[in-house]
C-alpha positions as CSV (number, residue, x, y, z in Angstrom):
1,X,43.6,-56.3,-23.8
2,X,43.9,-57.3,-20.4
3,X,41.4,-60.8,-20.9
4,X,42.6,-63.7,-22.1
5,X,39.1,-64.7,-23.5
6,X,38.8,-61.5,-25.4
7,X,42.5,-61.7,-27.0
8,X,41.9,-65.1,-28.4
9,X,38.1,-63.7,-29.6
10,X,40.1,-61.0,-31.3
11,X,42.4,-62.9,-32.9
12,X,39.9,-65.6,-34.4
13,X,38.2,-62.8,-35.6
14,X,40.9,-60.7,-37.2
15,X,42.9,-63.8,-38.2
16,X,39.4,-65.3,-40.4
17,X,38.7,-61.4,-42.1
18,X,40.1,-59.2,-44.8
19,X,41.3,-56.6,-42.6
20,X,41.8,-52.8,-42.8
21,X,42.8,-50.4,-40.4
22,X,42.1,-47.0,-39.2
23,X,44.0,-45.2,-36.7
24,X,44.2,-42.0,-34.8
25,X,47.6,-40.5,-34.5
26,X,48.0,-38.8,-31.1
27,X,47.6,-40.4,-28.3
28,X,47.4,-43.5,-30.0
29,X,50.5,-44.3,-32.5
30,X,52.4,-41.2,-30.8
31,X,52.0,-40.3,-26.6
32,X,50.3,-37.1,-25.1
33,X,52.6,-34.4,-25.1
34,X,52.3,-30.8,-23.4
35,X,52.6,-28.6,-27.0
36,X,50.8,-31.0,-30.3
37,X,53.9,-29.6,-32.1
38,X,55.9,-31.9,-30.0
39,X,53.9,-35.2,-30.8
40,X,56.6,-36.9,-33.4
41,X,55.9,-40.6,-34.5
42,X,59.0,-42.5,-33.6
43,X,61.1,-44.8,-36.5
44,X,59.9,-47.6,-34.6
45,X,56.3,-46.9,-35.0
46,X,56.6,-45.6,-38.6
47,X,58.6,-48.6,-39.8
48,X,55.4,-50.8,-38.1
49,X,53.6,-48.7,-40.4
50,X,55.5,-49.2,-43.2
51,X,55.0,-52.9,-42.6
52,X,51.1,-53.0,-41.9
53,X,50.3,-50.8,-45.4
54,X,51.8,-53.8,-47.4
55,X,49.5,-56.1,-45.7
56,X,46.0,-53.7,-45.5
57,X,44.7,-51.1,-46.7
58,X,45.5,-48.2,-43.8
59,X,44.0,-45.2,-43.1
60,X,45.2,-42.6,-40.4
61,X,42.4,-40.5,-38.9
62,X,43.3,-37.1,-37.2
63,X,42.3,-33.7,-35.8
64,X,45.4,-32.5,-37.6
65,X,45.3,-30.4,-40.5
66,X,46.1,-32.8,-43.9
67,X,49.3,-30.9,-44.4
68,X,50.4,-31.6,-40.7
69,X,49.1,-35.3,-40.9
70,X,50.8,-36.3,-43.5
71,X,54.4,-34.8,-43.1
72,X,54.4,-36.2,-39.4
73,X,53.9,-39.3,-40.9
74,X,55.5,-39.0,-44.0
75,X,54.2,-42.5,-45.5
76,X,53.2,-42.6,-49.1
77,X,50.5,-44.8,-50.5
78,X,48.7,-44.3,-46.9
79,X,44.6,-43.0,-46.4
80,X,45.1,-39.6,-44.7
81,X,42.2,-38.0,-43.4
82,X,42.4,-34.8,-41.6
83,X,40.8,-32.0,-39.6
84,X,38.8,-34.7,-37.9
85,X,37.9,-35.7,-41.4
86,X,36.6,-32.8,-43.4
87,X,39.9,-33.6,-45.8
88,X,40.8,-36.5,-46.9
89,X,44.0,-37.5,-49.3
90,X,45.1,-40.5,-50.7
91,X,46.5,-41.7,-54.4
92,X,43.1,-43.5,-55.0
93,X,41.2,-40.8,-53.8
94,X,40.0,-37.3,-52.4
95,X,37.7,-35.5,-50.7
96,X,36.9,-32.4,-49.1
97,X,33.6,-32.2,-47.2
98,X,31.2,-29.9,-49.1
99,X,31.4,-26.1,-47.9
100,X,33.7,-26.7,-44.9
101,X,36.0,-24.4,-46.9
102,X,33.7,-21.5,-46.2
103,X,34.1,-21.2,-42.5
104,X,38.0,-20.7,-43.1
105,X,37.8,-16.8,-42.9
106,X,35.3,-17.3,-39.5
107,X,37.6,-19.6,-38.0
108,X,40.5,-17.2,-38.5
109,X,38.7,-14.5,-36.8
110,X,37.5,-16.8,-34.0
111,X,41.2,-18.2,-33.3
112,X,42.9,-14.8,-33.4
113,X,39.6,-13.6,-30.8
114,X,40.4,-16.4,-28.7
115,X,44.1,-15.9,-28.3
116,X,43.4,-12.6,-27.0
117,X,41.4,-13.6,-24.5
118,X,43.5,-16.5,-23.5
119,X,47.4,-14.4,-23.1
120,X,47.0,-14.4,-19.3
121,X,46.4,-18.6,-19.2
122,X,49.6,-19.2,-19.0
123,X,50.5,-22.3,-21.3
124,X,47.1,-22.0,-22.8
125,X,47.5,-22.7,-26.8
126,X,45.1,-21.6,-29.9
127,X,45.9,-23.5,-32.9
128,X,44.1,-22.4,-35.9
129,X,44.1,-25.4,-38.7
130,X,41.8,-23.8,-41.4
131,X,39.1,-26.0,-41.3
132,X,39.0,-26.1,-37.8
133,X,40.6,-25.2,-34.4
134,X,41.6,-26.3,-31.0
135,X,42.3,-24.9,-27.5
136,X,45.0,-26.7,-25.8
137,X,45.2,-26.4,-22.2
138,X,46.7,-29.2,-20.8
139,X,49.8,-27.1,-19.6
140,X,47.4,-24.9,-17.6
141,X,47.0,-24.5,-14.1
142,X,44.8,-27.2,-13.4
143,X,42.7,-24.2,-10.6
144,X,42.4,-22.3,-14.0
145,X,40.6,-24.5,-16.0
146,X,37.1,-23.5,-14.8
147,X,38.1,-20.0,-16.1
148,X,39.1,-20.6,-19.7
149,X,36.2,-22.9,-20.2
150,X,33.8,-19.9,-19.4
151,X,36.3,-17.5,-21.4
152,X,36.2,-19.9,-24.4
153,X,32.4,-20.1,-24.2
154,X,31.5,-16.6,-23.7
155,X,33.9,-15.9,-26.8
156,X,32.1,-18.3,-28.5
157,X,28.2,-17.8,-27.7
158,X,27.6,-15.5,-30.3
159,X,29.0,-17.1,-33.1
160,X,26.9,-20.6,-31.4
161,X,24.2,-18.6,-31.2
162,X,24.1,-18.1,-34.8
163,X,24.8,-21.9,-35.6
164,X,28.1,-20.6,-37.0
165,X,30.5,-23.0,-34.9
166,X,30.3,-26.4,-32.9
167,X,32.1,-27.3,-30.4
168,X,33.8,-30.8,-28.9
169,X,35.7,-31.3,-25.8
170,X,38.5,-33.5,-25.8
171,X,41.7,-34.7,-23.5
172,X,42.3,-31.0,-22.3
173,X,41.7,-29.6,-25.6
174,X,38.7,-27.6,-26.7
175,X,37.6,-28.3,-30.4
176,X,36.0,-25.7,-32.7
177,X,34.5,-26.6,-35.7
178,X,32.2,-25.4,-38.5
179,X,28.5,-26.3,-38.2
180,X,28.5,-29.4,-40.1
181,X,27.3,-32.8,-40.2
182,X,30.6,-34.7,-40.5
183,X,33.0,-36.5,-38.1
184,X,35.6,-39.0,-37.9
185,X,32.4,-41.8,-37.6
186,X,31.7,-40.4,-41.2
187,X,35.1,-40.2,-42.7
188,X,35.3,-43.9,-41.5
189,X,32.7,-44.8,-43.7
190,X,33.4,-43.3,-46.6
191,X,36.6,-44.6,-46.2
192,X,35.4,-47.9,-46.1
193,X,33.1,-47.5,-49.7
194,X,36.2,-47.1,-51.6
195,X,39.2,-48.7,-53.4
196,X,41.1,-51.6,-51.1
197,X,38.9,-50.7,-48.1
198,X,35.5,-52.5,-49.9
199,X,34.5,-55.5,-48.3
200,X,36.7,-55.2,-45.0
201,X,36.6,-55.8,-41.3
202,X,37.6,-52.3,-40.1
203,X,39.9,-52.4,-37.0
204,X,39.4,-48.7,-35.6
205,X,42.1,-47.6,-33.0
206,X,41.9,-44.5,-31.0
207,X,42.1,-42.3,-27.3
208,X,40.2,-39.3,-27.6
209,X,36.9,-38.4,-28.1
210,X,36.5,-37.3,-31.2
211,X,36.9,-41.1,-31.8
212,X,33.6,-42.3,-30.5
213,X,31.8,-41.1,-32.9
214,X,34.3,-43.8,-35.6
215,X,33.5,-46.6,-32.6
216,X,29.5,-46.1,-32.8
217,X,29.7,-45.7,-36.4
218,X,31.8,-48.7,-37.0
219,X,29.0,-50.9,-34.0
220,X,28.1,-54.1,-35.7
221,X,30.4,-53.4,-38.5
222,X,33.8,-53.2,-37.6
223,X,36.2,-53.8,-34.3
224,X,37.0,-50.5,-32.5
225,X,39.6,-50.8,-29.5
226,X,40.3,-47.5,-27.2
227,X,43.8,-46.7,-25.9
228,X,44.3,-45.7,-21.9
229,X,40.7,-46.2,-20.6
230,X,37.8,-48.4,-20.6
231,X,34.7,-46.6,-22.6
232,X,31.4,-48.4,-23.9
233,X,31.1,-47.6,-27.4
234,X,34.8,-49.7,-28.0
235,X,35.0,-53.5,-27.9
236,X,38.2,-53.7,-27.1
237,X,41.1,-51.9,-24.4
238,X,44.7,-50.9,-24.5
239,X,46.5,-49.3,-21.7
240,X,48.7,-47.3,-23.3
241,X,50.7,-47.2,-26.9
242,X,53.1,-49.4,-26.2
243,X,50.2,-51.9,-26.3
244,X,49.7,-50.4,-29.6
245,X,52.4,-50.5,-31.1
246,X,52.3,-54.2,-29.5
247,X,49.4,-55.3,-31.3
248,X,50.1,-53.4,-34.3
249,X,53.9,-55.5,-35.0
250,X,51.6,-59.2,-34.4
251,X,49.2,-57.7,-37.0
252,X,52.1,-56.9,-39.3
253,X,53.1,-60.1,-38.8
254,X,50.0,-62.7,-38.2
């Protein structure tokens, strides 16, 4: 938050409401890295984290698989909502969106099709996460983009064709994802019509842009604030996560 005008809107605003938070893991509490395997939350970030679920209820919201989420994390008593939402795990709570568990076996078949295709992209990855997948490329030849795009899309048509997958672009990564009517913007809102989250301002950080669809769900409702670039649907910007992790210690402590 680079205005002084909107930091002291901000913290009226948070420092008058029953708060609650929602946040995306990479790119936002950890950096970008080359391999997703590599993205490890530092003990300076997780003990922030320790700090801000005593004060809120706290929710992280991830294209991770559950499983992944919540041992990178490894904090208990926190919201974790995975695969972009379609599973969510908490002790008040749980949920798995209805029939997302069928397009397991099609996703499989997809992500071993795919990393076929892809073995001469050199640093291209597949990363199959049962209720969805992604196609990493952001260690790829930046002249060889074009090229996997098409690959991915011809690989792709027929099951599209069929309604059988959707797809999502993201910071050089390619999301696939069963044909259904759910996203982070939805997970949000559950979220927020249970337990400790009733009755809340929702503070929604995030990078990517799966996360638009939490900042124009959360319009009028909540505060959304986007990490390394200026977009629309967020009210508020942070350059990069050490402005996170910034703001997250003053709301730990305000």
């Amino acid at each position: 938050m680079d205005d002084v005008n909107a930091i002291e809107r901000f913290k009226k605003r948070v420092q008058e409401a029953n708060l609650s938070l929602f946040l995306d893991y990479d790119g936002t509490l950890t950096p970008i890295v080359g391999r997703p395997e590599r993205a490890h939350l530092s003990y300076t970030m997780k003990e922030v984290l320790r700090r801000l679920k005593k004060r809120y209820p706290l929710a992280i919201i991830s294209g991770r698989s559950l499983d992944d989420l919540m041992e990178r994390v490894g904090i208990p008593d926190l919201v974790y909502a995975g695969n972009h939402g379609l599973e969510i795990e908490s002790e008040e709570f749980s949920y798995r969106v209805e029939r997302a568990h069928e397009w397991r076996e099609t996703l499989s078949v997809i992500a071993a099709l795919l990393d076929t295709r892809l073995k001469s992209f050199q640093g291209a990855l597949v990363e199959y996460k049962g209720l969805t997948l992604s196609v990493h490329y952001r260690l790829v030849d930046v002249r060889e983009v074009s090229r996997l795009m098409e690959v991915v899309r011809n690989a792709l048509a027929p099951y599209r064709a069929k309604g059988g997958v959707k797809l999502r672009e993201g910071k050089k990564v390619i999301e696939v994802r069963p044909p259904l009517e759910w996203d982070k913007g939805k997970a949000t809102t559950w979220i927020l019509d249970r337990g400790a989250f009733r009755d809340t301002l929702p503070i929604y950080i995030g990078d990517d842009e799966t996360d638009r669809d939490a900042f124009k769900a959360l319009k009028n409702r909540g505060l959304s604030i986007v990490v390394g670039h200026k977009w629309k649907e967020a009210d508020y910007f942070l350059k990069d996560q050490s402005e996170v992790k910034g703001l997250l210690k003053w709301l730990a402590s305000c």
